[in-house]
C-alpha positions as CSV (number, residue, x, y, z in Angstrom):
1,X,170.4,22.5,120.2
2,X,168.3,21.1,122.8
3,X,165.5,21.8,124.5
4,X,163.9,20.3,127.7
5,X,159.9,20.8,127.4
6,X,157.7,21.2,124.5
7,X,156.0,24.5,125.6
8,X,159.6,26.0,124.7
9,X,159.6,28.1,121.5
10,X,162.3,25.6,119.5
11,X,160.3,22.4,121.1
12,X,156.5,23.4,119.8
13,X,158.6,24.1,116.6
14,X,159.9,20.9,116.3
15,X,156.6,19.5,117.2
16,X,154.8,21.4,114.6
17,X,157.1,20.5,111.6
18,X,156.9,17.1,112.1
19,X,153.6,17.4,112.0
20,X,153.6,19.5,109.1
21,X,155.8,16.8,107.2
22,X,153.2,13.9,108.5
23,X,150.5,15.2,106.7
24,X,152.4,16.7,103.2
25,X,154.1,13.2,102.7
26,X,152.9,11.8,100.0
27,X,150.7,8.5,100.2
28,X,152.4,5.3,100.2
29,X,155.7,6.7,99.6
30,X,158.6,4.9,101.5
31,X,162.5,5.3,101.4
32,X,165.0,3.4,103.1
33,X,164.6,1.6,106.2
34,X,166.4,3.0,109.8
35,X,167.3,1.1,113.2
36,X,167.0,2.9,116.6
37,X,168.5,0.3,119.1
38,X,168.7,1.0,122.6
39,X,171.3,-1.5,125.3
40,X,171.5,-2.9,128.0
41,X,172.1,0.0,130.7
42,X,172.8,-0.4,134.5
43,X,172.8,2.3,137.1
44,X,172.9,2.5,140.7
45,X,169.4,4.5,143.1
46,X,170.5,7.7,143.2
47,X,172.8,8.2,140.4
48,X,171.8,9.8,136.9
49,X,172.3,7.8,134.4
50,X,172.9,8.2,130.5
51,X,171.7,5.7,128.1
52,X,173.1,6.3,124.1
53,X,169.9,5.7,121.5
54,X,171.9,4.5,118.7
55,X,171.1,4.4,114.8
56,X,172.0,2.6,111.9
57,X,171.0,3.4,108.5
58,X,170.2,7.4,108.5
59,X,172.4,8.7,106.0
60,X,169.8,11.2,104.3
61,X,167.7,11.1,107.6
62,X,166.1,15.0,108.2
63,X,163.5,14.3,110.7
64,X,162.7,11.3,113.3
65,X,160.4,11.4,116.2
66,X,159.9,8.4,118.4
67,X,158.9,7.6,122.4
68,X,161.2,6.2,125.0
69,X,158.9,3.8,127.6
70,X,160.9,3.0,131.4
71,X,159.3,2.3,134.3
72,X,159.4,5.1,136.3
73,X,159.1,3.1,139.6
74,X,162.7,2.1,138.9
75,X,163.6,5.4,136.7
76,X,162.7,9.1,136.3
77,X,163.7,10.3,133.1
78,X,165.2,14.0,133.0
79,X,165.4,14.8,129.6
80,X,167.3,13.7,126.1
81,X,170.5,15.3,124.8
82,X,172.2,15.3,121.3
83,X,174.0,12.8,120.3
84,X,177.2,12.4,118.1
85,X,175.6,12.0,114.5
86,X,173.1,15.0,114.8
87,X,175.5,17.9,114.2
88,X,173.4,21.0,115.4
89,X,170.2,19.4,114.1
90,X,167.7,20.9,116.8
91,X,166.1,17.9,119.6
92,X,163.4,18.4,121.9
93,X,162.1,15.9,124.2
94,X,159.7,16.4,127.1
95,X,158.4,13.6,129.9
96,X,154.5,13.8,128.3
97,X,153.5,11.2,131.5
98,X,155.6,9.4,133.7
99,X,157.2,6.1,131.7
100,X,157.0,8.1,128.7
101,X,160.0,10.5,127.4
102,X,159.0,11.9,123.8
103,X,161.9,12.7,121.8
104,X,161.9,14.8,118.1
105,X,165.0,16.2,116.3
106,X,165.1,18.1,112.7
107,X,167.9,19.0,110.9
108,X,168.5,21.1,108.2
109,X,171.3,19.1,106.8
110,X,170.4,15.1,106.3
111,X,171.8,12.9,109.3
112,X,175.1,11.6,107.7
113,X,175.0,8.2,109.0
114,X,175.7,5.8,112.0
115,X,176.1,6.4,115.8
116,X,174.8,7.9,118.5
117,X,171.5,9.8,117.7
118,X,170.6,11.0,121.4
119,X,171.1,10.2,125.3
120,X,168.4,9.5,127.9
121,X,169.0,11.4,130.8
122,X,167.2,9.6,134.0
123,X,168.0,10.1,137.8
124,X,167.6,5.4,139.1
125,X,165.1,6.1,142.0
126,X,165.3,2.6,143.2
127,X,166.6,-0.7,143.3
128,X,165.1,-2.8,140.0
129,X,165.3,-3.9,136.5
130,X,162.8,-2.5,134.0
131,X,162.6,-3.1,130.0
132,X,163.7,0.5,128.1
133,X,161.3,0.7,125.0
134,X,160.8,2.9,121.7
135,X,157.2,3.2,120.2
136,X,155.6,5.8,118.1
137,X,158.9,5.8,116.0
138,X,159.1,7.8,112.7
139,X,161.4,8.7,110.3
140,X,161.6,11.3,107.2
141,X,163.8,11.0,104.1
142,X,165.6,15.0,103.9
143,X,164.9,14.8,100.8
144,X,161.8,13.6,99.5
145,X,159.8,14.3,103.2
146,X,158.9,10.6,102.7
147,X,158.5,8.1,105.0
148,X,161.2,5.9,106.4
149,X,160.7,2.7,107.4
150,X,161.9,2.3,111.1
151,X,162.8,-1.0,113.2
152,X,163.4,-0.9,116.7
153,X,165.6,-3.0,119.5
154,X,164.4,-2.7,122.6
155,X,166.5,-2.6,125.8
156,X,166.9,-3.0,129.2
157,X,168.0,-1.1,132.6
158,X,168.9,-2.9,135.8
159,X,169.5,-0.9,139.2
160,X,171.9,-2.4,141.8
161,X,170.2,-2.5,145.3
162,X,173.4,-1.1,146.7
163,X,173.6,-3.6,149.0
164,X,177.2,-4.3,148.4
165,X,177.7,-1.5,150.4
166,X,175.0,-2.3,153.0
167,X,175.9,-5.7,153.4
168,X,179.9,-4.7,153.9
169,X,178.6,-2.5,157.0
170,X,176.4,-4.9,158.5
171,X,179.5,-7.2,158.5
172,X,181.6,-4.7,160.1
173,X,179.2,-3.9,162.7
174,X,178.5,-7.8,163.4
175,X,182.1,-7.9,163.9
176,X,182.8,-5.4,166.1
177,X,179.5,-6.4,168.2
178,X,181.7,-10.3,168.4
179,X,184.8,-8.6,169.2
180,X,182.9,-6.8,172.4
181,X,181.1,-9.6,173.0
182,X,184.3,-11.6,173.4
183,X,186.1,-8.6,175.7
184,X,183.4,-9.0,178.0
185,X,183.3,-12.6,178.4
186,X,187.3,-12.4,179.0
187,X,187.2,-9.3,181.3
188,X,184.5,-11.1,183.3
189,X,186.9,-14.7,183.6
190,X,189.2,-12.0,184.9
191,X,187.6,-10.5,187.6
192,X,185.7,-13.7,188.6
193,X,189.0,-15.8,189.2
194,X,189.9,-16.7,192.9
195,X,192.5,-15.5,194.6
């Protein structure tokens, strides 16, 4: 399931059990290490855009929380959907401030292993290239409730200026503007020869 802001009843859920697990794990306790890795993504302004967060290394995974930063001169981020490993493990993301989309997920059942763990949703305002990050990442053995060591790769969006487009019409119109241009000049020889 997913839910789009934390004031929903399933998001402050979410929210709260992580916390919840936080605080009860015990001290210094840490299982096996996980990778989020994010790519490289491109996108044109105007367009809505999916980006796969990927991760390697959850098989027992119950619970992982983490922030995805974007620069939201080039991006605004919409919200974050399940992705293939989570099986109906409940995720709940909300835009806390713009360049910031939090994301949590819990399951009941431990993450079975590799793939794609969510999707950013973002609508490309403009033109751009801006570096997609993940901070504030956590991660919680089903298990034990202990911690999980989590590494991070960082990625990267780049927006088209569209001007493939643009610059295909200004062509045309130059050309057309030549092609009058050069009707003129020959009606004019024309009508300006002596009889």
């Amino acid at each position: 399931m997913k839910t789009r802001t934390s004031g929903n009843r399933r998001g402050m859920l979410c929210w709260m059990w992580l916390s919840a697990v936080a605080a009860l794990a015990p001290a210094g306790g840490i299982q096996a290490a996980i990778t989020l890795t994010l790519p490289e993504a491109t996108g044109s302004p105007g367009a809505v855009v999916k980006v796969p967060i990927a991760v390697q290394g959850a098989k027992g995974c119950g619970a992982i929380q983490f922030d995805l930063t974007y620069d939201p001169s080039v991006l605004d981020a919409k919200e974050a959907e399940e992705g293939a490993v989570l099986g109906g493990a409940m995720l709940t993301s909300n835009v806390a401030r713009p360049g910031c989309l939090k994301v949590a997920l819990i399951s009941q059942q431990p993450l079975a292993g590799d793939g794609e763990l969510a999707v950013a949703v973002f609508s490309v305002k403009t033109a751009g290239a801006c570096p997609l990050g993940l901070v504030n990442a956590r991660a919680w053995d089903h298990a034990s409730n202990l911690d999980m060591l989590v590494s991070v790769t960082p990625g990267r969006f780049a927006a088209a200026g569209g001007g493939g487009a643009t610059l295909w019409i200004v062509l045309a119109c130059l050309a057309g503007a030549a092609v009058l241009v050069v009707a003129v000049i020959l009606r004019r020889k024309r009508t300006t020869k002596p009889a």
